[in-house]
GUSE-313874 format. One line per 8 residues: number of its first residue (from 1); their letters; for each residue x, y, z of C-alpha. Coordinates in pm, 1 decimal. Layout:
NUM = A = X Y Z; ...
// end
This chain:
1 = XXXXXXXX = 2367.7 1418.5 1715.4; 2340.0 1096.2 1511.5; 2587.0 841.7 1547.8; 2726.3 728.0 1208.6; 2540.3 368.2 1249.7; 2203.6 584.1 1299.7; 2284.6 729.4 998.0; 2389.1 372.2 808.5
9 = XXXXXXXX = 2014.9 201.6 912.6; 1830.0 550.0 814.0; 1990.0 500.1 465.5; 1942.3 134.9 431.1; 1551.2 197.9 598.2; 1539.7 486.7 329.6; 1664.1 256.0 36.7; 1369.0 -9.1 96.9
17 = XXXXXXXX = 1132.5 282.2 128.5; 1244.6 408.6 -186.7; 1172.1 83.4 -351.9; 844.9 91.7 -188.2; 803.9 479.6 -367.2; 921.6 308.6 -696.4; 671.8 34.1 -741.5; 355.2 253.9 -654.6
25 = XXXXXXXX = 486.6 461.7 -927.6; 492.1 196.4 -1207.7; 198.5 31.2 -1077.1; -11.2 320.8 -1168.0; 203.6 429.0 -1457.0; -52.2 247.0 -1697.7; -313.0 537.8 -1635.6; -112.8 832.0 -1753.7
33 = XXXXXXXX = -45.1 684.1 -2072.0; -346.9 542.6 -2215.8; -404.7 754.1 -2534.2; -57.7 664.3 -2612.0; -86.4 276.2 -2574.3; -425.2 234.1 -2709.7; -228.7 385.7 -3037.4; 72.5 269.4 -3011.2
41 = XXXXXXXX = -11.9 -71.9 -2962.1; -338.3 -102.4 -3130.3; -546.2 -164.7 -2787.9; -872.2 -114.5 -2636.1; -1044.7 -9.8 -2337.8; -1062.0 -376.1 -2228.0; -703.6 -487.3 -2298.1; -649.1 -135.4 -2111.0
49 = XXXXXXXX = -795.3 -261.8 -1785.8; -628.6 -604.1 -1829.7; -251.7 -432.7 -1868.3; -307.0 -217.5 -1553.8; -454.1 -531.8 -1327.8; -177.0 -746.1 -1482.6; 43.7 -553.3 -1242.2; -185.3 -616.7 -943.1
57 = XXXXXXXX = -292.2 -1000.2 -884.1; 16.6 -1118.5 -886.4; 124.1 -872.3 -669.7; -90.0 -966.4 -416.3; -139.6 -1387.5 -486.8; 288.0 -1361.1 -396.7; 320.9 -1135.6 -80.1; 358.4 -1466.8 139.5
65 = XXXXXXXX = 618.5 -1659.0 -117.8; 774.3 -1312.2 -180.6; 778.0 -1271.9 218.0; 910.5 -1619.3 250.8; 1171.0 -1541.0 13.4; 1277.3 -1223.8 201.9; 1309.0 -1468.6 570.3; 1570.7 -1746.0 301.5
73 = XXXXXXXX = 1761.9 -1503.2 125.8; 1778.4 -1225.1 329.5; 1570.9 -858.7 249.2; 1958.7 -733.4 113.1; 1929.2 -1020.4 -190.0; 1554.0 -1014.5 -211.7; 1532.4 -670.0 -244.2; 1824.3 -630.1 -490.3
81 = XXXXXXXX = 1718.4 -910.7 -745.9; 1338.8 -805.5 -675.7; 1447.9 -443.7 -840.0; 1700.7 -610.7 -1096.8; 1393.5 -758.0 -1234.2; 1213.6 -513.2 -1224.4; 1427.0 -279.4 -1384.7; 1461.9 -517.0 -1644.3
89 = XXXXXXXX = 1075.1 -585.0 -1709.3; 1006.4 -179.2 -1699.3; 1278.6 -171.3 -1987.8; 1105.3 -472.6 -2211.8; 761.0 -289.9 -2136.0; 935.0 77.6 -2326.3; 984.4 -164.5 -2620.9; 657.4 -352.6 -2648.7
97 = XXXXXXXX = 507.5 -365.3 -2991.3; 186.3 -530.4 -2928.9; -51.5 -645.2 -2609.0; 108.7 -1010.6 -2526.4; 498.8 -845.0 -2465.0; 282.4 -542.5 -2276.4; 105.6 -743.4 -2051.7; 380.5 -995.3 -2000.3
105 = XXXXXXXX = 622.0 -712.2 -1913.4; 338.0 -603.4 -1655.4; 296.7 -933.6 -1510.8; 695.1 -996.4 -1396.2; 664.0 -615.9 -1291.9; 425.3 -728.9 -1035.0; 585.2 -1011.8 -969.9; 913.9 -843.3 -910.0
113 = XXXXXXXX = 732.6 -566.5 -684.1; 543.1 -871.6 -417.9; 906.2 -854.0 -211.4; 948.0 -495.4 -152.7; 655.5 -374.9 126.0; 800.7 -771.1 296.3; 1156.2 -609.7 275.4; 1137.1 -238.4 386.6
121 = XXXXXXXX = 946.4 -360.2 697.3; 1171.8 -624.6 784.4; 1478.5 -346.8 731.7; 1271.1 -157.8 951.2; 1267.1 -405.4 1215.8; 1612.0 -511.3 1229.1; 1734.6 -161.2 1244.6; 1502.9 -8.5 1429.8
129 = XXXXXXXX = 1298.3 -224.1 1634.7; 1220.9 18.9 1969.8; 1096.3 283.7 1650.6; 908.2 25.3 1403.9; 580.8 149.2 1375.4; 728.0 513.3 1339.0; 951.0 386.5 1059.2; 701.2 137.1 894.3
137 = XXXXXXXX = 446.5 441.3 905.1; 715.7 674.7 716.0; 799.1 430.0 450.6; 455.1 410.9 390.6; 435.6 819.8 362.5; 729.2 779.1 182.7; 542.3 537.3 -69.1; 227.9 767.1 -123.2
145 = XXXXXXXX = 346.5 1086.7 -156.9; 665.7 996.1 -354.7; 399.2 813.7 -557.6; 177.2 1082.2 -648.0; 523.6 1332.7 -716.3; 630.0 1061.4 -914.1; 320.0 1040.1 -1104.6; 307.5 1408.1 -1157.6
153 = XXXXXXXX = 679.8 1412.9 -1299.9; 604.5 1112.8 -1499.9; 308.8 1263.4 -1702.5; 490.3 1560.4 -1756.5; 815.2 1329.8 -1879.0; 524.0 1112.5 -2084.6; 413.2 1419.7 -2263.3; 750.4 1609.9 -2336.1
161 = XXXXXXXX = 932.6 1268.4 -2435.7; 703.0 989.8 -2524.5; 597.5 696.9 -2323.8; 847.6 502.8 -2442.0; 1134.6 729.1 -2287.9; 925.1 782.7 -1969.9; 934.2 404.4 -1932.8; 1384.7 378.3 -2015.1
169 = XXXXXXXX = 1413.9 687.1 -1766.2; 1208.5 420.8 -1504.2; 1425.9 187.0 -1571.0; 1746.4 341.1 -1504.5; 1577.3 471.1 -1219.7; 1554.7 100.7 -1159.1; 1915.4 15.2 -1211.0; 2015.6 317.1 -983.7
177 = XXXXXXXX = 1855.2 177.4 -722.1; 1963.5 -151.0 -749.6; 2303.7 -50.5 -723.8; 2283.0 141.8 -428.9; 2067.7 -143.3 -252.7; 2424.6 -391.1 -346.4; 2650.2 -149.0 -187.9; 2496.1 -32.4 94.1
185 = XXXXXXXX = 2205.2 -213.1 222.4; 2308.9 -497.0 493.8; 2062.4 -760.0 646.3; 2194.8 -663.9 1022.8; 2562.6 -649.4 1168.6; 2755.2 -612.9 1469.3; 2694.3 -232.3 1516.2; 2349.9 -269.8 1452.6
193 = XXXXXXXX = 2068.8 -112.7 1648.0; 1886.4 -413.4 1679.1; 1942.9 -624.7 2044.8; 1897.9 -961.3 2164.9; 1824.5 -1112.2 1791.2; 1992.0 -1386.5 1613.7; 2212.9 -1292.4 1347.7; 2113.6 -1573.9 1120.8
201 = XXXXXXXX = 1751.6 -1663.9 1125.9; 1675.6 -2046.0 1170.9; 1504.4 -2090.4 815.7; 1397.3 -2442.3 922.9; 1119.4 -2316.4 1174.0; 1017.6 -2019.7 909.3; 732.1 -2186.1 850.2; 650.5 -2306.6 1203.3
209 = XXXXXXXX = 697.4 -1987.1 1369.0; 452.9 -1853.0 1054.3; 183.2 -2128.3 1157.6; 189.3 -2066.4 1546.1; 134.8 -1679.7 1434.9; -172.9 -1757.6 1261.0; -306.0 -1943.1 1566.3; -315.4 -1598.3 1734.3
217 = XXXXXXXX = -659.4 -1464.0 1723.1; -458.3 -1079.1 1751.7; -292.3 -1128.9 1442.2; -627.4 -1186.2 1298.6; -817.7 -910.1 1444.3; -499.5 -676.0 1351.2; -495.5 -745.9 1021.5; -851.9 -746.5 965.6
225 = XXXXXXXX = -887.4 -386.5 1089.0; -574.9 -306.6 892.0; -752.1 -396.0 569.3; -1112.6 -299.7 660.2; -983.8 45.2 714.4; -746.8 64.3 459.3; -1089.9 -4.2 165.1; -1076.5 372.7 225.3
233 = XXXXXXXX = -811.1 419.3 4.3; -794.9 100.4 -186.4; -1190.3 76.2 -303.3; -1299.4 431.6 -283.6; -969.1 695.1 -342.1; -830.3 446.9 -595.0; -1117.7 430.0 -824.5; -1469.9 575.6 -737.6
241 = XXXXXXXX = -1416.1 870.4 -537.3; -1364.0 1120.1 -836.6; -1691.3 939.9 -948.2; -1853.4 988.8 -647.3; -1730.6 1372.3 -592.0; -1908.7 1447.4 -960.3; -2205.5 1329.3 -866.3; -2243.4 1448.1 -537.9
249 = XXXXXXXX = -2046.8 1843.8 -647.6; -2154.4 1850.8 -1032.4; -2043.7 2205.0 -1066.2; -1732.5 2141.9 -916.2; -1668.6 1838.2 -1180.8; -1341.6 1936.6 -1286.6; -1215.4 1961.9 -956.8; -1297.9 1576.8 -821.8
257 = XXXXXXXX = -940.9 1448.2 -903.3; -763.8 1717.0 -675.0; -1013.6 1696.0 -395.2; -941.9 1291.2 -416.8; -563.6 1392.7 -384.1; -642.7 1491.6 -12.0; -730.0 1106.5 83.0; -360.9 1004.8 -51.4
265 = XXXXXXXX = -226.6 1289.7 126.4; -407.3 1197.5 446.4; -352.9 857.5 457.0; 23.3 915.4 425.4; 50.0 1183.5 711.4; -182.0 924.6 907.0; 49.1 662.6 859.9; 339.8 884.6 1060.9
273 = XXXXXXXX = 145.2 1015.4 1235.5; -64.6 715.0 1371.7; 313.6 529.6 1429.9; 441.9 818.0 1612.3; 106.3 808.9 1875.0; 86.9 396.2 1878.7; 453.3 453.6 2039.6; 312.9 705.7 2317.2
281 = XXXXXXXX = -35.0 599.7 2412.9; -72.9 252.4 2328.9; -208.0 76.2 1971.7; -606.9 19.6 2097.7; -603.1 402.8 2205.7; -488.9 535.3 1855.6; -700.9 237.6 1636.7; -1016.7 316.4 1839.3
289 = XXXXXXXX = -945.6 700.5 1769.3; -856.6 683.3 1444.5; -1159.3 436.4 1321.5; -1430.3 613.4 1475.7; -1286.8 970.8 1321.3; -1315.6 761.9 978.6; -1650.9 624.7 1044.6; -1830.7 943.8 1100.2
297 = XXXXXXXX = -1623.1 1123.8 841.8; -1722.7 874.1 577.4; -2098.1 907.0 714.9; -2067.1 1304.7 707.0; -1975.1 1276.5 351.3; -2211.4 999.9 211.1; -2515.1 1128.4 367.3; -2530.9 1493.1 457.6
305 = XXXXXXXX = -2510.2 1771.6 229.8; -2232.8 1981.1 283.8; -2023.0 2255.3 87.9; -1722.6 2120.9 -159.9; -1488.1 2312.1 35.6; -1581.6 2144.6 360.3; -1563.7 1757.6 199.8; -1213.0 1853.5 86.8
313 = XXXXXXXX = -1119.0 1921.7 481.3; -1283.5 1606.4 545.0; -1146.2 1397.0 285.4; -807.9 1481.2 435.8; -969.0 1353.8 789.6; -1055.6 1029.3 589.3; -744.7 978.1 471.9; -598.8 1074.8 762.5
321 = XXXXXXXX = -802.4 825.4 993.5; -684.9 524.5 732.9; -358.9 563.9 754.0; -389.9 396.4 1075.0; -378.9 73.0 867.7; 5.0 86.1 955.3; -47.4 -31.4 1290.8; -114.5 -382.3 1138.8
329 = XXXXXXXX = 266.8 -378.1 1123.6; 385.0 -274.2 1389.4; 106.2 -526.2 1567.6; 232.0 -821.5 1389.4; 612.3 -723.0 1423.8; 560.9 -777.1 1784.3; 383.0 -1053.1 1747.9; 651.8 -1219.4 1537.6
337 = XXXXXXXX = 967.0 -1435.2 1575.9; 1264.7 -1264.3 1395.2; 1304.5 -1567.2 1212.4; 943.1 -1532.2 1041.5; 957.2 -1139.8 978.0; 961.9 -1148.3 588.7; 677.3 -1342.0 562.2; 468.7 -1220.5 818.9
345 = XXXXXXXX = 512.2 -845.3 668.9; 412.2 -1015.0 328.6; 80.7 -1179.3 476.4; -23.1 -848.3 657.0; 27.8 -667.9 358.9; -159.4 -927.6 120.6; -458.6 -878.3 384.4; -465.1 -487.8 356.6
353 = XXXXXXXX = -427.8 -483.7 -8.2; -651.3 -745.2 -59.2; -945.7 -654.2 87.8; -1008.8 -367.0 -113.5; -906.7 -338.0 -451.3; -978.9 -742.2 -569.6; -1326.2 -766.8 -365.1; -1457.5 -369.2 -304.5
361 = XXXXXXXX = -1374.6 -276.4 -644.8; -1591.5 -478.5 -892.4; -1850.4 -526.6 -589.4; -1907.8 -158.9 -637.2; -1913.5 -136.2 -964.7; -2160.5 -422.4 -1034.9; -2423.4 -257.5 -741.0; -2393.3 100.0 -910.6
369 = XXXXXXXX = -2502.4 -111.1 -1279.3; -2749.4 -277.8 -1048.3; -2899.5 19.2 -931.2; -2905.3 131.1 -1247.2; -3095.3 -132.8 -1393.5; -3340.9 -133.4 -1141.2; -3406.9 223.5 -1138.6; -3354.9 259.1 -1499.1
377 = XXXXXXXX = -3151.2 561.3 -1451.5; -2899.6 612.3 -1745.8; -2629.3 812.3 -1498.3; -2509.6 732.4 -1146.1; -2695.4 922.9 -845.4; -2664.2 1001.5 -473.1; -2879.7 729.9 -420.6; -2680.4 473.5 -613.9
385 = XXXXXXXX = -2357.0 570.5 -442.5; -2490.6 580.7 -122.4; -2630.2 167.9 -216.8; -2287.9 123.5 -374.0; -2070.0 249.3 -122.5; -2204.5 70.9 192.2; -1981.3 -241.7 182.1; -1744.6 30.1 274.9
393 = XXXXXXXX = -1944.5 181.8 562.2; -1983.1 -185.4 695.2; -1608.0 -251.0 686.6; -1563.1 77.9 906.1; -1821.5 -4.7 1145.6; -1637.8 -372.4 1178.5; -1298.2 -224.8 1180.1; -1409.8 8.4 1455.7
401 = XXXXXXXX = -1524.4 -291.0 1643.8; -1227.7 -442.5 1598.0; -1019.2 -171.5 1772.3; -1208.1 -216.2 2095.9; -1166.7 -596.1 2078.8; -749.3 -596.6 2066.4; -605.8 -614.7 2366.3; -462.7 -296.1 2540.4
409 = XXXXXXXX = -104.9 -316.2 2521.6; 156.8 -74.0 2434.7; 364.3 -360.4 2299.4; 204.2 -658.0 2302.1; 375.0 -1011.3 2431.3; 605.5 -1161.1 2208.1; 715.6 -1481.2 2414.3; 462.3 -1698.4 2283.2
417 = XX = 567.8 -1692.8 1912.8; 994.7 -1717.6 2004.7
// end
C-alpha cells in the first residue's frame, strides 16, 4: 500500500507530465483548424506553415536556457510561470485578428513550452530516482496519447464551438494547471524519496558540471541514438507517413491517417515499456533490441510488398521500437550531477527533437521534388519514397550501431560528473 509521500511525488510527477500532455496538444492545435484561420484571418497556405513552425524553433533553439532556467529557479517556479505564460499566450492567440498577433501568440507559446520536458524529468528524478527511466518513459506515454485524445476532443470542441472557444477552453485548461502546479508541486523535501542529494543545488558549478558532461563520449552516443531513433516519429509519423501509406495502399487512401495513429501509439507504449526493461536487463540489452526490431521493421515496410493489414501490425512494432528514445534520459540522468539536471534533460531533449523534424523534414521533402524533377513524374511513387526516405534508414542503421557501442551497464557510473 502506498505511503502518503508515494502518493505526494506520483501527483507532483503526474502534474509535470500533464504539462508535458498540454503542450503537445497546442503545438499541433494549428492543424485542426486551418479552414477556420485561413478565413478568419485572411491567411494562406504559406502563412499556414509559418504559424504552426512558429511554435517549434523556438521550442527547440531554448531547451538548454529553458533547462538552465529549471537548475536556477527550481522545476516548481519554472514550471508554474512556464504554464502562466502559456496560458496567457493560448488566450491572446483565441483573439487574434490578423497573422502578426497569430504568429506572435505562437512564438511565446513555444517559448513558454521549452521548460516543461526539462521539468517533468527533473521531478522525475528527484522523486523517484531508483524508478527514473520507468517514470520518464510514462510521462512520455502520458504526453502522446493524452496528445492525440486531446486532439480528438479538441476538433470535436473546434467544430461544435468555434476555434476561438476551443482556444479560451485551452487556456483555462492552462490556468487550471497552473494553479495546481503552485499548490502542490515541491522541488524536493524532507520526506522525499530521493537519498543522498543536496537540497539546494550549487547553481555556481551548473554550468561546469554541464561542460564536464559533454566531455563524456556516453552522453554523446546516448543522445545520438536517442534522436536517430526517435526520426521515426519526428520525420516520418509527423508528416510523411500518411503520404507514404497512399502511395504505397492507394485503395486504402482514406485509411492512411489511422494506420499512422499506430506509430504514436507504439512509441508511447515503447516508451514504458522500454523504461520498465532498461530497469531489469540493463540499457545496451533493451537499445540493441529495440533498434534492430525498428530497423528491419522499417525495411519490411519500405521495400517488400505486404498486405495493409499487416503494415498496420508493423507500424505499431515501429513505433514501438522508437519509443526506446526514452532511454536517452534515463542514460544522461545517471550520468548527471543533481546540480545540472534541468539542463541536461533540456539538451537531451533538444537532440531528440532536433534531429528530426528541423533537418529530416524539408530534407525529405526537397528529395521527393527532386525525384520528381528528374523523373518527370507529376505524383509521388514507391520509388521516390523509397529515395526519400533513406536518410531515415541510415539513421536506424547508425542508431543500431550505436547501441552496441554504449557500454554495458545497468546504471552507469556517476562519480565522475559529482
Amino acid at each position: 500500500m502506498p505511503n502518503r509521500h508515494t502518493i505526494l511525488a506520483a501527483w507532483i510527477c503526474f502534474l509535470g507530465g500533464f504539462f508535458v500532455l498540454y503542450q503537445f496538444l497546442l503545438q499541433g492545435s494549428t492543424s485542426l483548424m486551418v479552414p477556420e484561420l485561413m478565413s478568419n484571418l485572411c491567411l494562406n497556405l504559406t502563412q499556414i506553415g509559418f504559424l504552426s513552425s512558429a511554435f517549434f524553433y523556438p521550442y527547440i533553439l531554448l531547451q538548454i536556457p529553458s533547462g538552465y532556467l529549471a537548475d536556477k529557479l527550481g522545476p516548481k517556479n519554472t514550471l508554474f510561470i512556464s504554464t502562466l505564460i502559456l496560458a496567457i499566450s493560448t488566450l491572446a492567440f483565441s483573439f487574434s485578428e490578423g497573422f502578426l498577433t497569430a504568429n506572435t501568440s505562437r512564438i511565446i507559446m513555444g517559448i513558454a513550452s521549452a521548460p516543461g520536458v526539462a521539468c517533468a524529468m527533473c521531478l522525475a528524478a528527484r522523486w523517484f530516482p531508483k524508478q527514473f527511466t520507468i517514470i520518464a518513459g510514462l510521462i512520455e506515454m502520458m504526453g502522446m496519447l493524452g496528445g492525440a485524445a486531446g486532439d480528438y476532443f479538441l476538433d470535436i470542441f473546434i467544430h461544435d464551438y468555434g476555434w476561438r472557444t476551443a482556444m479560451i477552453i485551452c487556456a483555462g485548461i492552462g490556468f487550471t494547471l497552473a494553479a495546481l502546479i503552485l499548490i502542490f508541486v515541491r522541488n524536493k523535501d524532507k520526506h522525499c524519496l530521493s537519498s543522498g542529494q543536496n537540497q539546494k543545488p550549487c547553481h555556481h558549478h551548473t554550468m561546469a558540471h554541464f561542460m564536464l558532461l559533454l566531455k563524456n563520449p556516453e552522453v554523446w552516443k546516448h543522445c545520438l541514438f536517442g534522436g536517430l531513433i526517435f526520426t521515426v516519429v519526428s520525420a516520418f509519423s509527423s508528416l510523411w507517413s500518411i503520404g507514404f501509406l497512399q502511395t504505397y495502399f492507394p485503395t486504402y487512401k482514406a485509411d492512411a491517417a489511422f494506420a499512422t495513429a499506430f506509430i504514436f501509439i507504439g512509441a508511447a507504449t515503447g516508451a514504458g515499456v522500454s523504461g520498465w526493461l532498461a530497469n531489469k536487463f540493463g540499457y545496451k540489452t533493451v537499445m540493441q533490441c529495440f533498434s534492430v526490431t525498428t530497423l528491419i521493421v522499417f525495411i519490411i515496410l519500405l521495400y517488400i510488398p505486404i498486405s495493409f493489414f499487416l503494415a498496420n501490425i508493423l507500424l505499431f512494432i515501429l513505433g514501438l521500437g522508437a519509443g526506446a528514445y526514452i532511454l536517452a534520459f534515463g542514460s544522461i540522468e545517471r550520468l548527471v550531477h543533481p546540480d545540472a539536471q534541468g539542463i541536461a534533460m533540456g539538451f537531451t531533449n533538444m537532440i531528440i527533437i532536433g534531429l528530426g523534424g528541423p533537418l529530416l523534414q524539408p530534407l525529405i521533402g526537397w528529395m521527393l521534388s527532386w525525384y520528381q524533377n528528374a523523373y518527370s513524374c507529376h505524383v509521388n511513387t514507391e520509388g521516390s519514397f523509397q529515395m526519400a526516405l533513406s536518410p531515415i534508414l541510415i539513421s536506424l542503421i547508425i542508431a543500431t550501431l550505436l547501441s552496441f557501442l554504449v557500454k554495458r551497464k545497468k546504471h552507469i557510473n556517476t562519480d565522475d560528473t559529482k
